[in-house]
N, C-alpha and C positions, 0 to 999 in steps of 0.2 A: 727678590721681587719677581713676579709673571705678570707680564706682560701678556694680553690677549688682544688679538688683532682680526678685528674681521670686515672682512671685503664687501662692502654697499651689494645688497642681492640687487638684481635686476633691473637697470633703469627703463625708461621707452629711447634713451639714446642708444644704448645695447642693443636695441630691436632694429633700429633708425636713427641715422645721422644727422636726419631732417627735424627731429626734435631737439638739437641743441640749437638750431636758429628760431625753433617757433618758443623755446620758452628762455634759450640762454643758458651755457652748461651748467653754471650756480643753482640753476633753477631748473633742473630735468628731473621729472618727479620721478618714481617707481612704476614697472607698468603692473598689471594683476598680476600678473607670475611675480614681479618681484614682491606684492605686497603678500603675497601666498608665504614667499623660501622666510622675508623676514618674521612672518608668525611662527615656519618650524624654527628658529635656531632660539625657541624658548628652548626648545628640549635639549640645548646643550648648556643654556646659560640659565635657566630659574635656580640654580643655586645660588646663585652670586647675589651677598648680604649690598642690599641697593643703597644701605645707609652707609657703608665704611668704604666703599667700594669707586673709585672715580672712574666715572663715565664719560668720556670724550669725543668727540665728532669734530668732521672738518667743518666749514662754514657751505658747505653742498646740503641742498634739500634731500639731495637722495641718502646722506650718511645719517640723516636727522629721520627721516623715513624709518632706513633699516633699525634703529635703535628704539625708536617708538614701537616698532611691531617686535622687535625680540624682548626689547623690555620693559615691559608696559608699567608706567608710575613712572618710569627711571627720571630722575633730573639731571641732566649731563651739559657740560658746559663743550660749548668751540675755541678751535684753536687752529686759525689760518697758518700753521703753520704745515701743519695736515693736508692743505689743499691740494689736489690734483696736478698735476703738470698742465697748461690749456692754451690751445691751438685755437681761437676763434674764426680763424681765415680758412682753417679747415676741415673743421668737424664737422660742418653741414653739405660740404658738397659731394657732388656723385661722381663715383668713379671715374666717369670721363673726365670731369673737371679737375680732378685731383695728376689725374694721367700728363697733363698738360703742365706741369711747371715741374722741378727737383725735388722742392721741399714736399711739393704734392705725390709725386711719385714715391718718396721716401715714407710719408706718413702712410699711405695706402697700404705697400708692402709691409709695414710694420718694422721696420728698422731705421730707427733714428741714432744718429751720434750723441752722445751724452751730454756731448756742448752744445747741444741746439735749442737755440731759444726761439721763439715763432716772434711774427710780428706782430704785437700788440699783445702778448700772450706772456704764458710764465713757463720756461724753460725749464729743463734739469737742475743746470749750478743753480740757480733760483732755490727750487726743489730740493736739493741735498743741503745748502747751505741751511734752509729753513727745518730739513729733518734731523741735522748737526746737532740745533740748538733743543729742539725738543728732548731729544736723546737725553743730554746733559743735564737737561733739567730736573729728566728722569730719574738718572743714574744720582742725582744730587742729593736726592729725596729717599732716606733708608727708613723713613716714616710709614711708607708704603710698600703691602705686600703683596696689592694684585692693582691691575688698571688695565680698563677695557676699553680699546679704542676703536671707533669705525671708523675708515676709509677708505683708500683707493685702491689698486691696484701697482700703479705707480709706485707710490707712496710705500706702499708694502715690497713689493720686490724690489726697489730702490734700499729698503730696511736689511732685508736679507741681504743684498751684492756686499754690504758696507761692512756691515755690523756679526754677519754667521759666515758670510765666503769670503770675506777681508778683501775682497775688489773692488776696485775703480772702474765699472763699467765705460769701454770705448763705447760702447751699443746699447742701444735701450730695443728691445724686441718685444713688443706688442704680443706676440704670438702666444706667450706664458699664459696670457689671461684664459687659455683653451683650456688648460692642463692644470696645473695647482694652483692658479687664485683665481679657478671660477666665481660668480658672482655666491655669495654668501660664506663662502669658504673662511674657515679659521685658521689661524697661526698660533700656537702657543708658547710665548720663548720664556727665559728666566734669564736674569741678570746676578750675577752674584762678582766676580771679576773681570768677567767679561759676558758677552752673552751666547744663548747656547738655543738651538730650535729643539724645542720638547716633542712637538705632535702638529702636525697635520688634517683638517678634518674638513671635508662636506657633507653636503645634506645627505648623503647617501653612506656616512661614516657608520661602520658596525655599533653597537649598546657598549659593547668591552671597549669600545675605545672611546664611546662618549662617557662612561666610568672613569675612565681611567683620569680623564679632562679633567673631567669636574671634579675628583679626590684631590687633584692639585692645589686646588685654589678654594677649598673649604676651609 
């Protein structure tokens, strides 16, 4: 099985923290740039047969976004299991106010403990418990030879610590999102006894190595 995992392009929360209280993080659309990066990642994914092919998204407007612009027609179903990690208490405030308490100081710098659950919010154990089950569900399933999923950042480097570095992250660091799971970014893994990361790819990926992608999963 391949497994393809790609990262929601560009929200207006990405731009601005003050968009998760004006629309509510479930509900943070894409900004232009992001509606722009989901139109390029046709050119990594128009191969993919849209009839055999299961299409997934978290229950975030923005993952429902990215998959309408990369896959247009697509029918893909949600899976709250997918969803994001979410701080309501501190997504929309500004620096100062973040400065002003621990948990706010911690989420600004970008280093949270793995066991931190926010208040009123949905924490890590939450989050891995919930990406446990999907895994399983996955690995259950030798029906299926490819499935292409969008979501979060979280959700994907939370994939990779567990499942390709066999860790138990102490630390969740925000700061990855700079480097390998910028907004639109791909993951390519495959499962056969365990799982294995194939490929790496942003919008800025060479032709040879978007070939090489897509020969996988033809």
């Amino acid at each position: 099985m391949i497994l393809t995992f790609v990262r929601h392009a560009q929200s207006k929360g990405n731009l601005d923290r003050k968009a998760y209280k004006e629309y509510g993080d479930q509900n943070v659309p894409l900004s232009e740039l992001g509606e722009q990066q989901a139109i390029q990642l046709q050119k990594f994914l128009n191969h993919i047969d849209l009839k055999t092919t299961p299409i997934i998204t978290s229950e975030y407007l923005r993952t429902h976004q990215t998959a309408q612009g990369a896959l247009p027609g697509a029918v893909f179903s949600q899976d709250a299991r997918l969803n994001e990690w979410s701080a309501p208490h501190h997504m929309h405030l500004s620096e100062e106010e973040l400065q002003k308490t621990e948990d706010g100081r911690t989420f600004l710098f970008g280093r949270m403990r793995s066991d931190f659950t926010p208040l009123a919010g949905r924490g890590f154990p939450e989050m891995k418990k919930n990406l446990r089950s999907f895994v399983r569900e996955l690995e259950k399933n030798q029906s299926i030879d490819h499935v292409v999923v969008f979501a979060h950042a979280g959700v994907i480097r939370l994939f990779l610590d567990v499942y390709v570095d066999k860790v138990d992250p102490i630390y969740y660091n925000r700061n990855y999102e700079k480097t390998t799971l910028k907004n639109a970014s791909i993951h390519q893994l495959e499962f056969r006894k365990d799982w294995k990361l194939l490929q790496t790819l942003t919008l800025e990926s060479r032709k040879r190595d978007i070939r090489t992608f897509q020969q996988r999963t033809k």
